[in-house]
N, C-alpha and C positions, 0 to 999 in steps of 0.2 A: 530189202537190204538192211542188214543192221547198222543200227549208226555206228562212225567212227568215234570212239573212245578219245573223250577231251583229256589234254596233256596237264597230267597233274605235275604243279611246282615242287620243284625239290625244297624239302623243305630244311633251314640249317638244324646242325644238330643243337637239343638244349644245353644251355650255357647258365648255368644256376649260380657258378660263383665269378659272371663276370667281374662284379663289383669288389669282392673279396681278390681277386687277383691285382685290381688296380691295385687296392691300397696297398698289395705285399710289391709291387712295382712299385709305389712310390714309396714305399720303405726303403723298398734297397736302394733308391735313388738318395735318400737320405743318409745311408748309413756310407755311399761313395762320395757326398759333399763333405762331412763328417770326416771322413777319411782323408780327403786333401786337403781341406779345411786347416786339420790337425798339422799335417805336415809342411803346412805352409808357416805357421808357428812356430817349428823348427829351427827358423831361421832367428831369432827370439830368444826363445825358452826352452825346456825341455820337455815340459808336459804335453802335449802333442796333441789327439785327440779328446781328450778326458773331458776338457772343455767342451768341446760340440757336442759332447755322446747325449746329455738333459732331451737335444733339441730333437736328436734323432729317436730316442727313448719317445717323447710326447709324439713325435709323428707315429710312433706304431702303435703306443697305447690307447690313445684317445678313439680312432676308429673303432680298436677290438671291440672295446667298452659299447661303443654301438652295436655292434654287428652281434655279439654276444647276447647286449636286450633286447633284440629282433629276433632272435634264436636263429640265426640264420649258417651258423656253423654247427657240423654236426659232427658226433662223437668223434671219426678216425681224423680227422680236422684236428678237434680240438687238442689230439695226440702230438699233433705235428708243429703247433703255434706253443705248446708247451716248451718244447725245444727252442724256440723264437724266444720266448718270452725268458726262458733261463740264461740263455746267450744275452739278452739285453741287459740283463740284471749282472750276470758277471762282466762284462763289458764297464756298466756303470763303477761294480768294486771296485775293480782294476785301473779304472783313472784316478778314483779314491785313493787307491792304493799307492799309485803311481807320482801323485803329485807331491808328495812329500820330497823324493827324492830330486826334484828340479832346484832345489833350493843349498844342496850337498856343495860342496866347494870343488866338488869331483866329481863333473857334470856326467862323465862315462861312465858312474857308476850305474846310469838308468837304463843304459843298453837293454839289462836283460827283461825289465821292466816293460818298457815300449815296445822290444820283440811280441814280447807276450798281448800287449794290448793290443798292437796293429793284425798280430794273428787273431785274433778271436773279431775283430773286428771284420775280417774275410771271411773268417767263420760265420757270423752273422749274417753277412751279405751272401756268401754262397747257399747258404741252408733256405735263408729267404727265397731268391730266384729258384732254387729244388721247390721249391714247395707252389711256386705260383706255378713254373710250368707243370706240374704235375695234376694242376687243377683245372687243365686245360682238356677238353673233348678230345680225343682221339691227338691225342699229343704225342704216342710213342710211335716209330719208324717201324714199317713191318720190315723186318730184319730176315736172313736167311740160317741156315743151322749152325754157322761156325759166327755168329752173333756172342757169343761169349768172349773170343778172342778179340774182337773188339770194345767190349764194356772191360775187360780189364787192364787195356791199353788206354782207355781213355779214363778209368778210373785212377791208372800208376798217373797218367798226365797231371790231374788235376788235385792228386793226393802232394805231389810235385809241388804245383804252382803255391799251393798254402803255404810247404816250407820255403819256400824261396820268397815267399811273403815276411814271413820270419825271421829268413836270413837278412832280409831288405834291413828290418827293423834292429836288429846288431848293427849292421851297417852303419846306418842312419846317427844312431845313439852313441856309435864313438867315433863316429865324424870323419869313419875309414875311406869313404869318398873321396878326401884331401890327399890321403897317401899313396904310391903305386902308380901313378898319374899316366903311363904306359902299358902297351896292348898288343900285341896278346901277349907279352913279359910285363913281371914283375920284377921289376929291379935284375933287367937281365935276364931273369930264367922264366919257363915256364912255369915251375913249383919253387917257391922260396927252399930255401935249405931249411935244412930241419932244425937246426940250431935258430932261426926267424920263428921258427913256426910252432914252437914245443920250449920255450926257454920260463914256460912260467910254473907255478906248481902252486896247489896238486895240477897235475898234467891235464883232465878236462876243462881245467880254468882257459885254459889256451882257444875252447872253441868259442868261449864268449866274449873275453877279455882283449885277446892276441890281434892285433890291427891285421896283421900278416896274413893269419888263421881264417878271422874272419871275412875279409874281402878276398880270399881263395877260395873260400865255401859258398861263397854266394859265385864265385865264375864259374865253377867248377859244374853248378846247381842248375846253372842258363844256359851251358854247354846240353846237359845232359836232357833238361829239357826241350832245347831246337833239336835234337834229335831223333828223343821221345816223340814229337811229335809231325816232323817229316816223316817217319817211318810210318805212322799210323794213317797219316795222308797217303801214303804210298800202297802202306797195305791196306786198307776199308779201300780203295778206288780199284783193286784189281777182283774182285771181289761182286757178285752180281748182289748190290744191299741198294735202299732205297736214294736217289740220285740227291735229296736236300741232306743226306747223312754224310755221302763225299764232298759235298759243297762246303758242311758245316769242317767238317774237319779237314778240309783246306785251309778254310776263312782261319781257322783258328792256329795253324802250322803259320800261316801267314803273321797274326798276333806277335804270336813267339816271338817268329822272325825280327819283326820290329819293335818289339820289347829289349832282345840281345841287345839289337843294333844301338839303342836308346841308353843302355845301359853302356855300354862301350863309351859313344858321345860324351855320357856323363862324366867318366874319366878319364877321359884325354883334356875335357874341361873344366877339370877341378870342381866337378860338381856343382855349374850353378845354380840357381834355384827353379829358371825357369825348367831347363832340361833334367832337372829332380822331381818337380811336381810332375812333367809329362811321362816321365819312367815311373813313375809312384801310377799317375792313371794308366797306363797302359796294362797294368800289371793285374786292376782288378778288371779290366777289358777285359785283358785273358783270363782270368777266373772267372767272369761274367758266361765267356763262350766255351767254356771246357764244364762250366756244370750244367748249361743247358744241354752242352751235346751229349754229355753223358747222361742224364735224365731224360731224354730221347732217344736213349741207346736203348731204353729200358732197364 
């Protein structure tokens, strides 16, 4: 009789940049203390994160430096951290940049300033997380043929959440949180009048400047995104695709959900600091699970 055949272990698959993935996890964990950190300064000053950026800069560089004299990164890698490494260095400008303006007698003038830092500063943390899950073994969802309409739904999602990262940081910088204090009317109506909302010139000045302008662009932005993103919960779950792909874009319809909510809170409350900080973190939540799950979507 021939013998029965011993059960070979399944063996995991290799994982060659476990370690390299930690440190881009703990990058971006750095560059989201950084990020609240900044905004918790706010309450303060106006320079925001610029300060923190040193510390989240040395937590990303000092590894590379390793892992680079190990050779342990290889060429289309090294493509990818080049991108990291340019977003850190302009991140760092830009608080240079930035901090001069804290000092102005006309603290609103930094709005357009801190938009710009906070967004590059998402930038940085979303590029990071793209890049670690992608270094992950068999990280992408086997997907069915209409997988394209889903990667571009979840791409408009998360192309979405940066500017409304953006719009956060106008916000924030002319301290629009204090005005409007009412939900879902502003001062009575749903859309201010046009006469609120267009009274400055040259007339684009109105999207950065105008209190009115700008805290309608950022409702308007959280509207379109809970919707954006129930639909794509709605449509990926009808859909025969892989079942952690509907979970994820659940989980993340859900985010949303209480991101709005958070942001609503915040001004019925005059914005206080605790429920600003918590709408500030929820916000890279949702950028946290809208680029994984797009980076998963393949």
């Amino acid at each position: 009789m021939p013998k029965p055949r011993a059960r070979q272990a399944k063996q995991a698959p290799a994982d060659p940049f476990r370690a390299v993935r930690f440190w881009l996890w703990l990058t971006a964990a750095g560059v989201f203390a950084a990020f609240l950190g900044g905004e918790a300064r706010l309450s303060e000053t106006k320079p925001a994160i610029g300060e923190w950026a040193p510390a989240a800069g040395a937590l990303f560089a000092l590894p590379l430096l390793w892992f680079v004299a190990r050779r342990e990164i290889s060429d289309p890698f090294r493509r990818r951290l080049a991108v990291i490494v340019a977003l850190v260095c302009v991140q760092g400008l830009a608080g240079w940049w930035m901090a001069p303006s804290a000092f102005v007698h006309r603290a609103e003038a930094a709005q357009g300033r801190l938009a710009l830092q906070l967004l590059l500063a998402a930038l940085t943390f979303s590029v990071t997380i793209w890049t670690a899950v992608g270094l992950a073994p068999n990280y992408r969802d086997p997907l069915g043929p209409d997988a394209r309409a889903f990667r571009f739904e979840a791409g408009a999602l998360l192309t979405l959440i940066l500017a409304q990262i953006g719009l956060g940081g106008l916000v924030s910088g002319l301290d629009a949180g204090f005005t409007y204090n009412t939900w879902p009317l502003m001062d009575g109506r749903f859309i201010p009048p046009r006469a609120d909302l267009f009274f400055q010139t040259p007339w684009a000045a109105n999207f950065v400047d105008n209190i009115a302008m700008v805290q309608l662009q950022h409702r308007l932005a959280a509207y379109v995104a809970l919707a954006l993103s129930l639909f794509h919960a709605f449509h990926i779950d009808r859909e025969k695709v892989a079942k952690r792909a509907v979970l994820r874009a659940r989980l993340l319809a859900v985010l949303v959900a209480t991101q709005t909510v958070l942001g609503v809170i915040a001004v019925l409350l005059v914005a206080p600091l605790p429920v600003a900080l918590a709408h500030k973190a929820f916000a890279l939540m949702v950028l946290a699970m809208a680029t994984i799950h797009l980076r998963k979507l393949g």
